[in-house]
C-alpha positions as CSV (number, residue, x, y, z in Angstrom):
1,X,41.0,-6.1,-55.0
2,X,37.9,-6.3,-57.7
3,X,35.1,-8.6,-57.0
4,X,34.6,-10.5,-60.1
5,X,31.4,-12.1,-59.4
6,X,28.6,-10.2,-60.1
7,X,26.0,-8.7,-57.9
8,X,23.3,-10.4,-56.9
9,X,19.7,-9.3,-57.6
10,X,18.1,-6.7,-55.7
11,X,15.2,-8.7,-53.3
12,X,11.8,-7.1,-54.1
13,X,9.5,-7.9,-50.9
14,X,6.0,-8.4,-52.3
15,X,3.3,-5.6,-51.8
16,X,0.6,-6.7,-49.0
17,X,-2.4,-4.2,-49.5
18,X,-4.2,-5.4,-46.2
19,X,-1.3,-5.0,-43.5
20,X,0.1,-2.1,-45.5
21,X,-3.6,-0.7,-44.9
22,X,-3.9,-1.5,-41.4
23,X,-0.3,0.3,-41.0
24,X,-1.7,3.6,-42.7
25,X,-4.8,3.4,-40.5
26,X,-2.6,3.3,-37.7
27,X,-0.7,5.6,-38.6
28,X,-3.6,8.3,-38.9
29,X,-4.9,7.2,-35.8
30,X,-1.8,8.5,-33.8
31,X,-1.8,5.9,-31.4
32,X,0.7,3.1,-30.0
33,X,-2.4,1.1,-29.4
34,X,-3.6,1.6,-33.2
35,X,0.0,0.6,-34.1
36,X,0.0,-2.6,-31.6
37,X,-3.2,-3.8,-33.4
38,X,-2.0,-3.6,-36.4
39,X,1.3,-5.9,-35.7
40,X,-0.8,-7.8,-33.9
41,X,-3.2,-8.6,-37.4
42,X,-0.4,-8.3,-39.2
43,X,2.6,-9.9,-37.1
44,X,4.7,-11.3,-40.2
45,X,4.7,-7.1,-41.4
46,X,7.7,-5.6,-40.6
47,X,6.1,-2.2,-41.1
48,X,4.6,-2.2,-38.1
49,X,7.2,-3.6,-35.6
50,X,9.5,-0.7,-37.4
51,X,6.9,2.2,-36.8
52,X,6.4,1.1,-33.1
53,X,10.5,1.0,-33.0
54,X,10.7,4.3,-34.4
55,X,7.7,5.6,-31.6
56,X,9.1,3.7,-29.0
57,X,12.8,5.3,-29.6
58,X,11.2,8.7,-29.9
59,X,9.5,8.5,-26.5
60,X,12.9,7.8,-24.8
61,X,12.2,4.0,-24.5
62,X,15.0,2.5,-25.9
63,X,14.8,-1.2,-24.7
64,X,11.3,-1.9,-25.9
65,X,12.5,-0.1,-29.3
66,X,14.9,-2.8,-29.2
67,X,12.5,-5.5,-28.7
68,X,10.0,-4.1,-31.5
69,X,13.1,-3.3,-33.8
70,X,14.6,-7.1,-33.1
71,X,11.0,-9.1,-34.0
72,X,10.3,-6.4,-37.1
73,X,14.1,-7.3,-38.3
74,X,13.1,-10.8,-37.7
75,X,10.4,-10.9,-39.7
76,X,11.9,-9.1,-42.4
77,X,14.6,-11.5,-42.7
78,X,12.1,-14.5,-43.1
79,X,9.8,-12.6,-45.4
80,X,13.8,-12.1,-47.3
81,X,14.5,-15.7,-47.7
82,X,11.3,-16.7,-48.8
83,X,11.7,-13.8,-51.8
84,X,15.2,-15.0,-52.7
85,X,17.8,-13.4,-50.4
86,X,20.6,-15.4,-49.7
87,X,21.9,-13.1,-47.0
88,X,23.5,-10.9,-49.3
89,X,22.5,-8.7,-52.1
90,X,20.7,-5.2,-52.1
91,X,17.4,-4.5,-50.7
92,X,16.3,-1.5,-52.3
93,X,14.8,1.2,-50.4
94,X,12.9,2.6,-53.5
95,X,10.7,-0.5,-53.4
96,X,7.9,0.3,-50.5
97,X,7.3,-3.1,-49.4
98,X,11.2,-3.3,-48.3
99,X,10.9,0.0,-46.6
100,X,9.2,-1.5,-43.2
101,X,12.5,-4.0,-42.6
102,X,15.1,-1.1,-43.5
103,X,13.5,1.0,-41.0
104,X,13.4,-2.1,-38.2
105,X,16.7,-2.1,-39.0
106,X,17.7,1.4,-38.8
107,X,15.8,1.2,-35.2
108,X,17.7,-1.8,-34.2
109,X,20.7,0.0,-34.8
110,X,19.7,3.1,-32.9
111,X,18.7,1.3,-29.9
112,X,21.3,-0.7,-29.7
113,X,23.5,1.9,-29.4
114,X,21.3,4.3,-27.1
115,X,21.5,0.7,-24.4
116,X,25.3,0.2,-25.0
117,X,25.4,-2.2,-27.5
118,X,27.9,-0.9,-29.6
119,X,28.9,-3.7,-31.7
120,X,25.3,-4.4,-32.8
121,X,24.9,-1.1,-33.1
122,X,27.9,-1.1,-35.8
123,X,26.5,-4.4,-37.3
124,X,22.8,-3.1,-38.0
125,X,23.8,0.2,-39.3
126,X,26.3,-1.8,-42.1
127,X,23.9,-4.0,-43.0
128,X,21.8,-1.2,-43.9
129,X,24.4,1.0,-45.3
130,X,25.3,-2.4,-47.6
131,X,21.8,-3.1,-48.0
132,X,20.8,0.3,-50.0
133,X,22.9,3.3,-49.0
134,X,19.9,5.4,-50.0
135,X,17.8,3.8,-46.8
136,X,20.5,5.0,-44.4
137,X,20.1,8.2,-45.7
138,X,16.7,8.2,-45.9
139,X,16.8,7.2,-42.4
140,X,19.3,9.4,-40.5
């Protein structure tokens, strides 16, 4: 069956140079505590919630990736709706400032499934795939 209505437009998260900033610092700093001060300045970022998902996943810690991945999804979705999203529609990953919530996504999904969670699992990683199938690629 064709969908007839058209597709709606992609949501383009606005750029925020200071926690985008405190995210590189971070970053270069190579520490979970560089990375927990810059959520904590910036706790509206998903950038940061999704890099200490990501760390927190690598380090075999699923359930706090879960925890960090769940408040950076959160936050996303919020910063979403205020740009527009109506809960569907893509979210490119070629636009930076979405990249922080596709990535707390992504690590939703993956710790979902690594603490049995299956059907979130499922859920996160279609929302993503629907979302821009390039992210889950980028991603995997």
């Amino acid at each position: 069956m064709q969908n007839l209505l058209p597709e709606p437009p992609a949501t383009l998260l606005p750029a925020d140079q200071a926690a985008d900033q405190a995210l590189a610092d971070a970053l270069a700093a190579g520490t979970t505590e560089a990375l927990k001060a810059a959520a904590a300045a910036h706790p509206a970022f998903s950038g940061a919630w999704g890099a200490l998902a990501t760390e927190s996943l690598e380090a075999g810690e699923p359930v706090t990736a879960y925890a960090y991945a769940r408040t950076g999804y959160h936050r996303g979705l919020d910063a979403l709706r205020r740009n527009g999203w109506k809960g569907h529609g893509p979210i490119p990953w070629s636009h930076e400032p979405n990249q922080g919530f596709l990535r707390s996504l992504y690590a939703l999904s993956k710790a979902a499934a690594e603490i049995g969670e299956a059907d979130e699992a499922a859920r996160c990683a279609q929302f993503l795939r629907d979302s821009d199938p390039a992210a889950a690629d980028a991603l995997a």
